[in-house]
N, C-alpha and C positions, 0 to 999 in steps of 0.2 A: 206415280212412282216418286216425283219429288213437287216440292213447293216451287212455286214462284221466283223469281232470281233478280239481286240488282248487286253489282258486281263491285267488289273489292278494290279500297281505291288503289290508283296505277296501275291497277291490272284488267285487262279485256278477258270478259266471257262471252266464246263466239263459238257458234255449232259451226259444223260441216257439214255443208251439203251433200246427199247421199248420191253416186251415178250409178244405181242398181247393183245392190248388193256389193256398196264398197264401205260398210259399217267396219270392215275387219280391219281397209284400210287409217278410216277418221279416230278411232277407238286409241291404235298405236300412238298416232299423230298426235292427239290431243296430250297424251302421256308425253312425250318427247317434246313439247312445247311449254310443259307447264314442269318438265327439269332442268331446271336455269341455267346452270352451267353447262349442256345440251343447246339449249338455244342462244346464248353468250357464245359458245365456241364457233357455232353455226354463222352466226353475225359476222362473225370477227375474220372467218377464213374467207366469209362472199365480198366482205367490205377490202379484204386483201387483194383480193384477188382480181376483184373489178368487173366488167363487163366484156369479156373476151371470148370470141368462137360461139359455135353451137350451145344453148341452155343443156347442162347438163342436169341429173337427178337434183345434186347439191342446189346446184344452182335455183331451180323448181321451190325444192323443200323453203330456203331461203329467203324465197320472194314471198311465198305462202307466208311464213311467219310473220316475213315484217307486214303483211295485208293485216294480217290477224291485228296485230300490235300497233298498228296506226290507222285503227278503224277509230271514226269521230266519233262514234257511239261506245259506251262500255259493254251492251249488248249487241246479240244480231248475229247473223248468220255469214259465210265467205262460203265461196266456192272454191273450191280445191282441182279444177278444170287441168290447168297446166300442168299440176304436179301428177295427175292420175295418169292424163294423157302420155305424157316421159315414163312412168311406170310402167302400162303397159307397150310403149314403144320398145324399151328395153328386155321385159321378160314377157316373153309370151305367157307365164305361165296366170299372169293379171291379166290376161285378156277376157273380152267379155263378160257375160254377168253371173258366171256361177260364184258360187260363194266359195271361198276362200280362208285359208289358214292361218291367223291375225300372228300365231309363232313364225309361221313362213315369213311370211310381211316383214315382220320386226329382225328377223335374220336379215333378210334378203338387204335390209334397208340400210341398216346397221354398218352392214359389211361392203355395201358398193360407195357409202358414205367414205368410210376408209379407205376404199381404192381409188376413190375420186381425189381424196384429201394428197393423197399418198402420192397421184401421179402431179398433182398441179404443185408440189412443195420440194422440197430438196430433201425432207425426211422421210427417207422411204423405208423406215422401220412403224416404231411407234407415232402416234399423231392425239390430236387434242381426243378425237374420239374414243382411242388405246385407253386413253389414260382415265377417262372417265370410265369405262365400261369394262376392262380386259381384265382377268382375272388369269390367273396360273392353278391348275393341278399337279399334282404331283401323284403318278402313278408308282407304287412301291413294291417292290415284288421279294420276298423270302424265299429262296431258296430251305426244303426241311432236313436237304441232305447235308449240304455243308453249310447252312445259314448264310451263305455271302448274299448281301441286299443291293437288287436292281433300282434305280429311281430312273422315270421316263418322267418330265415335264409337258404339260401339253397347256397353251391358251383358250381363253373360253372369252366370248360376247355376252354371251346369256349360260344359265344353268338350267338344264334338263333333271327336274325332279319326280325319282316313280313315287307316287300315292298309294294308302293304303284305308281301307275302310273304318272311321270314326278314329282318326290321327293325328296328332297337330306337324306344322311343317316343321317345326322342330325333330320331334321322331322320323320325319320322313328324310331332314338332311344327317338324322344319325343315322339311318341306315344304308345312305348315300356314303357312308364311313367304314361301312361295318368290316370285317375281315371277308376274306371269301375263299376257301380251300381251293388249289389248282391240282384233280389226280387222274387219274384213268386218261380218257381221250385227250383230257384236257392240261396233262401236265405240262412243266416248264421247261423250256430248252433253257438248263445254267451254261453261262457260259465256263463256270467256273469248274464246275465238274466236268464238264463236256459231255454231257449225258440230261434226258430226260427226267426230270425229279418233281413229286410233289412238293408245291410250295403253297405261300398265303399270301395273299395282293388285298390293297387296299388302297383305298384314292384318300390325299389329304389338300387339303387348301392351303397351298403355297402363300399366294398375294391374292388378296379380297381386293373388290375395286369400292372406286368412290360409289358406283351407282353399280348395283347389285341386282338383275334382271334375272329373275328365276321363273321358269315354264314349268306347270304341273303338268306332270305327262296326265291327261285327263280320257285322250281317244288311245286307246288300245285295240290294234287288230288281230281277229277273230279267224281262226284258222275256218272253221267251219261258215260260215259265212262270205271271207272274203273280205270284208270288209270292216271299216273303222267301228266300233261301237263306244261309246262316250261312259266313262265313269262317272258316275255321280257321287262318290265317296265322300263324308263329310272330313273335310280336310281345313281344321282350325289354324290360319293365320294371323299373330298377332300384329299391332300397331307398333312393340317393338319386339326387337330379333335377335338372341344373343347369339349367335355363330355360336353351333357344339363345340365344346373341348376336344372332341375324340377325332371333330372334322379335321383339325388347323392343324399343322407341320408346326407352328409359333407356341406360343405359352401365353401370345397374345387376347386380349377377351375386344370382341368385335363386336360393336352394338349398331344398328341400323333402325332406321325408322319409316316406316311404312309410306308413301305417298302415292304411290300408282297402283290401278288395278283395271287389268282387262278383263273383263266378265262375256261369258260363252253364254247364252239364252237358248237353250234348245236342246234336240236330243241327238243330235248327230254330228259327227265332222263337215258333214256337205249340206249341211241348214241349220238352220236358225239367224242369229243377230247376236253385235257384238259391242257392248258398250262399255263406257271407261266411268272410274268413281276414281277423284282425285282429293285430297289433299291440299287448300289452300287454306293457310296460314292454321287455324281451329276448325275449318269448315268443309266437309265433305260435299262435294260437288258432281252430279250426274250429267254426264256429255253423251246423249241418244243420239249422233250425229247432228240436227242443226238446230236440237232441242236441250240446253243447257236450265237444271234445275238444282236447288239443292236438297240435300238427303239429310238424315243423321243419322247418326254410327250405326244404330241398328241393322241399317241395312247391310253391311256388312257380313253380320249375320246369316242374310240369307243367300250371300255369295258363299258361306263355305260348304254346301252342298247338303243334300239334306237323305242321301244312300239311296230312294230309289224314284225321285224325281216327280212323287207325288204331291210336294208343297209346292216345288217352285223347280224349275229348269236352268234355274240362272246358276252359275259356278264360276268363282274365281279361276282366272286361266293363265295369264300372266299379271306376277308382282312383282311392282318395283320401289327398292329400297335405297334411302341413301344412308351414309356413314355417316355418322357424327362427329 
């Protein structure tokens, strides 16, 4: 899948060790280490903070890094032992070896990062993590009887995007945009009439963040079944990302540049394997847990799905972008 690898100076290329079926876990991790101002911030709050009380996640994540980063060798492999252990200490829901949801993961991780951050600092609002990753919605809602206009705000870590069959993620965050009629069961309590009315809602992007984490809703569950069945929809993501016009609340034009990618191998929510293609400096890099190789671009290619999973099983699943 990839060539041979000798690693970029000042920088360490290191697999993680797998503890049965924690690819979903290494996948994330590798992404989140190799976005500097993620792993700067990370530093910066454990070197504050010291060595106090029980290791907590942060604390785990932390230690993990700096292993990575002052390994003697530029290659080779770390065990991730400590940080998986505190993982699953904390949620049950990481326990044992079933395989697991690398979106789950990356929420879960994300967000107890923050609360971690949140409880040991005197900022118990936004934190280094907020400000890298937090994004604002802006939920809009027209009233068609009297037009007076609702806005609800809501914050986001990552972006939940639905896919659609042979589509680039450009069309897919315009229709993350689009209008949407509210009538019948579904109309709108105005407050302004004091009565039930159809209206038009639509989501805009308030505040983009530095680092821009977007999930392709890829598993979709099946009434008849019961269960998860996996999209393979060819869904073209470029290298750069102009945020739609019709998304943004601003007149702003937002450019991003591709560096992370969490790739799904398989055909279901509850199997397969989950590995990461990054972005260092010109060079596309594959992290198979503790098999680090390089790629080129092509391969990208065959992460954006191919509709019905006869060339290849691999699918871009989460991408991560930073601002320019």
């Amino acid at each position: 899948m990839g060539n041979g690898i000798s690693s970029p100076p000042g920088e360490k290329l290191i697999g993680l060790a797998n503890f049965g079926n924690t690819c979903y876990c290494n996948a994330v991790l590798q992404v989140l280490y190799f976005c500097e101002p993620f792993r700067a911030g990370l530093a910066a709050h454990h070197r504050l903070k010291g060595k106090k009380g029980e290791a907590t996640l942060l604390d785990c994540l932390a230690e993990l890094f700096e292993k990575i980063s002052t390994q003697k060798r530029a290659t080779g492999t770390v065990t991730p032992k400590s940080f998986v252990a505190k993982l699953q200490h904390d949620n049950e829901t990481f326990r044992g070896t079933l395989h697991q949801d690398a979106h789950e993961f990356l929420n879960y991780v994300v967000n107890a990062i923050c609360d971690l951050v949140q409880a040991e600092t005197a900022n118990k609002e936004r934190t280094w993590v907020h400000e890298l990753f937090e994004g604002t919605l802006t939920n809009e809602t027209t009233c068609l009887g009297c037009h007076a206009v609702s806005r609800r705000d809501e914050t986001f870590l990552d972006l939940s995007v639905e896919i659609e069959p042979h589509a680039s993620l450009t069309f897919c965050l315009k229709q993350f945009g689009m209008v949407e009629t509210l009538s019948g069961d579904d109309q709108f309590s105005c407050d302004a009439c004091h009565s039930r009315q159809d209206a038009e809602k639509r989501l805009f992007l308030r505040e983009t963040p530095p680092v821009l984490a977007l999930h392709l809703k890829r598993f979709k569950f099946m009434e008849a079944s019961q269960s998860f069945a996996k999209l393979f929809h060819r869904v073209l993501f470029p290298d750069e990302l102009q945020l739609p016009s019709r998304l943004m609340l601003s007149t702003s034009n937002e450019t991003y540049d591709l560096f992370g990618i969490v790739v799904h191998i398989g055909n279901g929510l509850d199997e397969g394997h989950y590995v990461s293609l990054i972005l260092w400096k010109t060079q596309w890099l594959l992290f198979d847990d503790d098999h680090v190789s390089k790629v080129d671009e092509g391969m990208l290619d065959v992460c954006y799905g191919d509709g019905d999973a006869t060339t290849s099983s691999a699918t871009g699943y989460l991408l991560f972008y930073k601002r320019r």
